[in-house]
N, CA, C and O of each residue as an XYZ file, in Angstrom:
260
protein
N     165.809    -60.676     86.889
C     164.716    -59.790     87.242
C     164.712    -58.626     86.267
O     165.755    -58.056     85.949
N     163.311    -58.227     85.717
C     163.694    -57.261     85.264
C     163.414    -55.834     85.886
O     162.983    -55.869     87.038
N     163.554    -54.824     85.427
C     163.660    -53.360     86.458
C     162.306    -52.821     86.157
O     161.653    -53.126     85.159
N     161.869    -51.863     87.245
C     160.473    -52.126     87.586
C     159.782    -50.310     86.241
O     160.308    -49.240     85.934
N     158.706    -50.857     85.977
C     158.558    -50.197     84.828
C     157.617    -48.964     85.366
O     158.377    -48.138     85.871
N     156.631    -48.644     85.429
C     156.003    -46.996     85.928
C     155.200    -47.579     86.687
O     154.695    -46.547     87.127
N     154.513    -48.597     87.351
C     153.925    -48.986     88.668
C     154.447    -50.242     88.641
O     153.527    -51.050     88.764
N     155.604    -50.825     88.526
C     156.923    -51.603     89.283
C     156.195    -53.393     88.891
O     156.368    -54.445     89.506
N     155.467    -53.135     87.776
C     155.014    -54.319     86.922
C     156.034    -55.294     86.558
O     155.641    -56.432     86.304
N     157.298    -55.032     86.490
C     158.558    -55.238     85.645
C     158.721    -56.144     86.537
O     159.358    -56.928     85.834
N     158.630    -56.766     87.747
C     159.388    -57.583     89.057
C     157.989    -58.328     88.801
O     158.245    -59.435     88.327
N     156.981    -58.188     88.901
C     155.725    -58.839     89.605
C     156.037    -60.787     88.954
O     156.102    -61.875     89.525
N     156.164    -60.256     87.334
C     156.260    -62.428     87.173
C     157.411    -62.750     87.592
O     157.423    -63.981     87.569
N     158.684    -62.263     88.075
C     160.225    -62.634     88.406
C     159.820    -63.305     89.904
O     159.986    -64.462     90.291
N     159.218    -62.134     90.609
C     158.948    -62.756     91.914
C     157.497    -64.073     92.017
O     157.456    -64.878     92.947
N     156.635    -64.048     91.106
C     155.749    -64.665     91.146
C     156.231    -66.360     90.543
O     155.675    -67.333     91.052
N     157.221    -66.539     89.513
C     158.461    -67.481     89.404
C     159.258    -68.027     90.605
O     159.399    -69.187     90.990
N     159.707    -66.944     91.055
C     160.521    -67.400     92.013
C     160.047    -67.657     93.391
O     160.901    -67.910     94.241
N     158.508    -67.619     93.801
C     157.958    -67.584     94.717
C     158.691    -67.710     96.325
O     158.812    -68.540     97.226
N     159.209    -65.805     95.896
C     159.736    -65.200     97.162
C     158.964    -63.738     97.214
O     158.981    -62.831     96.381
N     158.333    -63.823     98.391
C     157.619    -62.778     98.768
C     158.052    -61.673     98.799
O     159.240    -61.646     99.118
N     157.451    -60.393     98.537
C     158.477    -59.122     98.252
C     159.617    -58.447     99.297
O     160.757    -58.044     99.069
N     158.805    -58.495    100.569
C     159.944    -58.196    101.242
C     160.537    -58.795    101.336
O     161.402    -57.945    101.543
N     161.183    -59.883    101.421
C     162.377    -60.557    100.368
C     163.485    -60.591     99.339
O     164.506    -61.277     99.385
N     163.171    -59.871     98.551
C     163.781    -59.582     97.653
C     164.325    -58.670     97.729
O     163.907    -57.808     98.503
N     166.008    -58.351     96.632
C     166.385    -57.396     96.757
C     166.919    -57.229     95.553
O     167.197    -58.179     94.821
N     167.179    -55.541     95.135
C     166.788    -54.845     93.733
C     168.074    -54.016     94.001
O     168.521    -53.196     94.803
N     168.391    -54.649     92.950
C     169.811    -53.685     92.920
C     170.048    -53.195     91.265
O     169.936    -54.004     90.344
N     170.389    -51.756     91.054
C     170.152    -51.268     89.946
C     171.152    -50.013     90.183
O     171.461    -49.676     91.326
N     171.748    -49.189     88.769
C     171.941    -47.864     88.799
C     171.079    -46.865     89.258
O     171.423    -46.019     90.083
N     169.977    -46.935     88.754
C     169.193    -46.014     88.589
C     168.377    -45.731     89.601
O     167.583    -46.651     89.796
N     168.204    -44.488     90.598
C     167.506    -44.243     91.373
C     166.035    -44.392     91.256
O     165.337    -44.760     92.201
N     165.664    -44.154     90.302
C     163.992    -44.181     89.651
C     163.821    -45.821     89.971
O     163.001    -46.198     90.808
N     164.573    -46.656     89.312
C     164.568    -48.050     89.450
C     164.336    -48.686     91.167
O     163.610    -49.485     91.758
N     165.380    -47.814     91.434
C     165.732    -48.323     92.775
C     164.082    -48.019     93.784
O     163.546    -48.932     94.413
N     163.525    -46.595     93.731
C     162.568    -45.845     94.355
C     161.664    -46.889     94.108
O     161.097    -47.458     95.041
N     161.459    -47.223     92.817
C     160.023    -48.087     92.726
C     160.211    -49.257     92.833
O     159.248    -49.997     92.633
N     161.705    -49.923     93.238
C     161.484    -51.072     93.749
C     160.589    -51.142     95.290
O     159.572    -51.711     95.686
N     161.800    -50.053     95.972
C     161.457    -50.062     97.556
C     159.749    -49.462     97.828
O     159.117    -49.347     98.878
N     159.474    -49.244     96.799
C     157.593    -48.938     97.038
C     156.936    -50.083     96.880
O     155.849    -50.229     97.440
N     157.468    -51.049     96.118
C     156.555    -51.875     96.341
C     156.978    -53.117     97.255
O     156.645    -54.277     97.016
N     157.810    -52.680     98.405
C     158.179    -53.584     99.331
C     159.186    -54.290     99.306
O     159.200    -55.183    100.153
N     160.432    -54.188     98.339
C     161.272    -54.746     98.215
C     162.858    -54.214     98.847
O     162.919    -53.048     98.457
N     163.666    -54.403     99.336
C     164.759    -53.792     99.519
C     165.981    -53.429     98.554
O     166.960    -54.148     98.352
N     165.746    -52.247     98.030
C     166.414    -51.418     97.106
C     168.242    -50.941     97.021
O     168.531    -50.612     98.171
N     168.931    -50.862     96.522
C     170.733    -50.613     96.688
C     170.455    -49.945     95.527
O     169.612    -50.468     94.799
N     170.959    -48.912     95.174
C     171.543    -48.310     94.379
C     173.233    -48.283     94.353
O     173.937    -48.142     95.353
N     173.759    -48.468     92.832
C     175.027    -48.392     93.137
C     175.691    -47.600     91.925
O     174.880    -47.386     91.024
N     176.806    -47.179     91.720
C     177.530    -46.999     90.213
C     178.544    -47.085     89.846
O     178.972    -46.682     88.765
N     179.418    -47.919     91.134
C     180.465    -48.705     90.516
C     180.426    -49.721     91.192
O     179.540    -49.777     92.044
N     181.531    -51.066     91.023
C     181.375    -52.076     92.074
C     181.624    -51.923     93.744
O     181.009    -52.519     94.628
N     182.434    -51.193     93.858
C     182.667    -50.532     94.974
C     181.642    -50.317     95.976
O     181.706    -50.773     97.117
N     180.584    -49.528     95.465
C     179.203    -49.117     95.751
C     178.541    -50.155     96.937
O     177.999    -50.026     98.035
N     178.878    -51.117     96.138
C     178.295    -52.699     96.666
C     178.640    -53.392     97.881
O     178.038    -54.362     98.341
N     179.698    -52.801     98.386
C     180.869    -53.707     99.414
C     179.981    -53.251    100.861
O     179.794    -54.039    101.787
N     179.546    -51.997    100.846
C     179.059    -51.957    102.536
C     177.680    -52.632    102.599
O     177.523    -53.483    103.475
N     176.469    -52.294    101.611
C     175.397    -52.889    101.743
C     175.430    -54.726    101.514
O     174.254    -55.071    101.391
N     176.351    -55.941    101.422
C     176.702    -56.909    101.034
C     177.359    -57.095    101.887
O     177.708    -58.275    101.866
N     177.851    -56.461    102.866
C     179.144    -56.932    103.686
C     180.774    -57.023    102.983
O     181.683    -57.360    103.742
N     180.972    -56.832    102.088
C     182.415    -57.493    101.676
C     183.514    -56.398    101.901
O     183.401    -55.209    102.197
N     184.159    -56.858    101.762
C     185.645    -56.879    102.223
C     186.650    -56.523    101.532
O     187.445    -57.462    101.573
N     186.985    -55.844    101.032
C     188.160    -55.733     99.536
C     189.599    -56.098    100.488
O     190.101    -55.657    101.522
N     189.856    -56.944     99.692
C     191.213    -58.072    100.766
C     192.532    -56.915     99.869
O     192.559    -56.623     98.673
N     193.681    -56.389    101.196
C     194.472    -56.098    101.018
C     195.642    -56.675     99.291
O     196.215    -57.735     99.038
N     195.541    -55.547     98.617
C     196.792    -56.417     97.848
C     198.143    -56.466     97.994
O     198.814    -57.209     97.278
């Protein structure tokens, strides 16, 4: 997918390929700007900035070492 560009054009052929409807999809990126104009145009947005970031919105688990 690529990240959504100044009216979130950047997703429109990824999802129109992958024929999954927007609320559907989910946009995961650094960048808050990225993230904002995913979730405007109906998509469910994560922002993250390390892997860590990722574990509560995903469910996972970091297994004891």
């Amino acid at each position: 997918m690529t990240g959504p560009d100044g009216d979130g054009t950047g997703q429109r052929p990824d999802r129109a390929r992958a024929g999954v409807p927007v609320d559907r999809c989910l946009f995961v990126d650094d960048s808050g700007e990225n993230v904002d104009a995913a979730v405007a145009l109906g998509m469910t947005g994560v922002r993250f900035s390390e892997p860590a970031d990722l574990h509560e919105p995903f469910g996972l688990i970091r297994a004891e070492a």
